[in-house]
C-alpha angles and dihedrals in degrees: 000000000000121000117246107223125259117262119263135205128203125253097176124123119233136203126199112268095180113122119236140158128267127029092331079060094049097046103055087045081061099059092033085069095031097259094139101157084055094056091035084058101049097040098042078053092043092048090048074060096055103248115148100209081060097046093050086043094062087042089059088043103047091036089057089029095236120164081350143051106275117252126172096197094051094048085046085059096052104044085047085055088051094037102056089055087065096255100163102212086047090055092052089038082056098047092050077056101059098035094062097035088242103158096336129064093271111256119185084188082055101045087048094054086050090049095043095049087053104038083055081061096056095251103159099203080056104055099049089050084051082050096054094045090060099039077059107037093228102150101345125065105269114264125171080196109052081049102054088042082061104043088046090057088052098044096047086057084061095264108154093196087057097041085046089051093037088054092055091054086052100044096051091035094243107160093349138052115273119270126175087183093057100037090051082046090057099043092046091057096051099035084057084061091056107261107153097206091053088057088042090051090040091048084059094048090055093031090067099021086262103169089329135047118293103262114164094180091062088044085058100048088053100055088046085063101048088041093051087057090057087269094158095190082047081052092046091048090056100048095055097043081054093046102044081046076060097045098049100045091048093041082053097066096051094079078209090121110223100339117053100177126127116286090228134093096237104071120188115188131144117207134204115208140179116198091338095311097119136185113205122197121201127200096261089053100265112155121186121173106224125187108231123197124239111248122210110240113210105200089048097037087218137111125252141181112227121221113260127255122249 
């Protein structure tokens, strides 16, 4: 059985987008054309003001270098400015900051009291960073729990990171009992907005009956999706589903039942494998796919998956 993929939580800064009157309003027309030494003015002159859309704003900009040289302290400045004043994307943006140690000595504390000001604020990036801290026990004590009460609160906000994460809680029973149907519900949310893990995850669930009827064509469809986003475990799932189709139809022909080997003791076969999933051809065309385990080599100190036996 296919692996879901691990759950995954956003690092990436964010800058209002909201449209409003005024200089805010000005500003945002400015990078919408392209026009980024006009919105660095205004909102360089709007943050010396006080005002915390602008602050976050330069933060975004310093810390992507756009209109100016990048720079992560000074976009730390700026969103703790912001920050500090309770806006609620600075507070997140910081709290990217400190987790990965961009401009600032990484803190995961830090990072967590960020998160958690904003996530009381309903900001749904925050929370499901907030999510992830807690899935992962990095500044906070671990809890499956607090992190599926988080991820729920974003997904439930329409987030598809957080209804991606919130269907692999489900689907492995961490911090909640364990539950195929909503975890095929989550993933099916976020994988309708596009996220390609959540289609690779919801292919899988498809692919082995897993909280909805067993339909490899759909698993199919769905793999096709995330691997068409540049998903490589969506791309894995297809190719083997290609390749056991293959198997099994060939397989079929030989009127050989389950094992279509040559009947002789001197069995000649060559194999191709990826991580012990192997897939073994015989002279008279026979192909079987066989698991392989991993041996420990001594005088590499590595694992390594031998080639199978004929």
């Amino acid at each position: 059985m296919k692996n879901l993929i691990k759950l995954i939580w956003l690092v990436a800064l964010t800058a209002a987008t909201v449209v409003w009157a005024g200089p805010r309003e000005d500003a945002f027309a400015a990078r919408a054309r392209g026009d980024y030494a006009t919105e660095l003015r205004i909102s360089q002159a709007a943050a010396r003001n006080g005002e915390a859309w602008a602050q976050n704003n330069l933060g975004v900009m310093f810390e992507s270098g756009r209109g100016v040289a990048k720079s992560d302290a000074e976009a730390v400045r700026w969103f703790r400015l912001a920050a500090e004043q309770g806006h609620a994307m600075a507070q997140y943006n910081l709290g990217v900051m400190f987790a990965n140690g961009r401009g600032v000595a990484k803190s995961d504390a830090q990072a967590v009291r960020w998160y958690r000001l904003a996530a009381e604020q309903g900001y749904a990036m925050a929370q499901n960073n907030l999510g992830g801290m807690f899935e992962n026990g990095r500044g906070v004590a671990k809890s499956d729990a607090e992190a599926v009460r988080w991820y729920r609160l974003a997904a439930e906000q329409g987030y598809a990171s957080a209804q991606f994460n919130l269907g692999v809680m489900f689907a492995n029973g961490q911090g909640v009992a364990k539950s195929d149907a909503q975890a095929v519900r989550w993933f099916r949310l976020a994988a309708e907005q596009g996220d390609a893990m959540a289609q690779n995850n919801l292919g899988v669930m498809f692919e082995n009956g897993r909280g909805v009827a067993k339909n490899e064509s759909e698993a199919m469809r769905l793999y096709n999706l995330a691997a068409a986003q540049g998903n490589e475990l969506a791309m894995d799932n297809l190719a083997k589903i290609t390749v056991d189709r293959a198997v099994a139809t060939h397989n079929s022909k030989s009127n050989q039942g389950g094992d279509c080997r040559p009947r002789t003791s001197n069995l000649v076969c060559y194999s191709t494998c990826s991580n012990g999933d192997c897939l073994v051809s015989y002279e008279n065309g026979c192909k079987m796919r066989v698991q392989v385990n991993p041996k420990f080599d001594p005088l590499t100190n590595n694992w390594t998956y031998p080639a199978p036996s004929c």
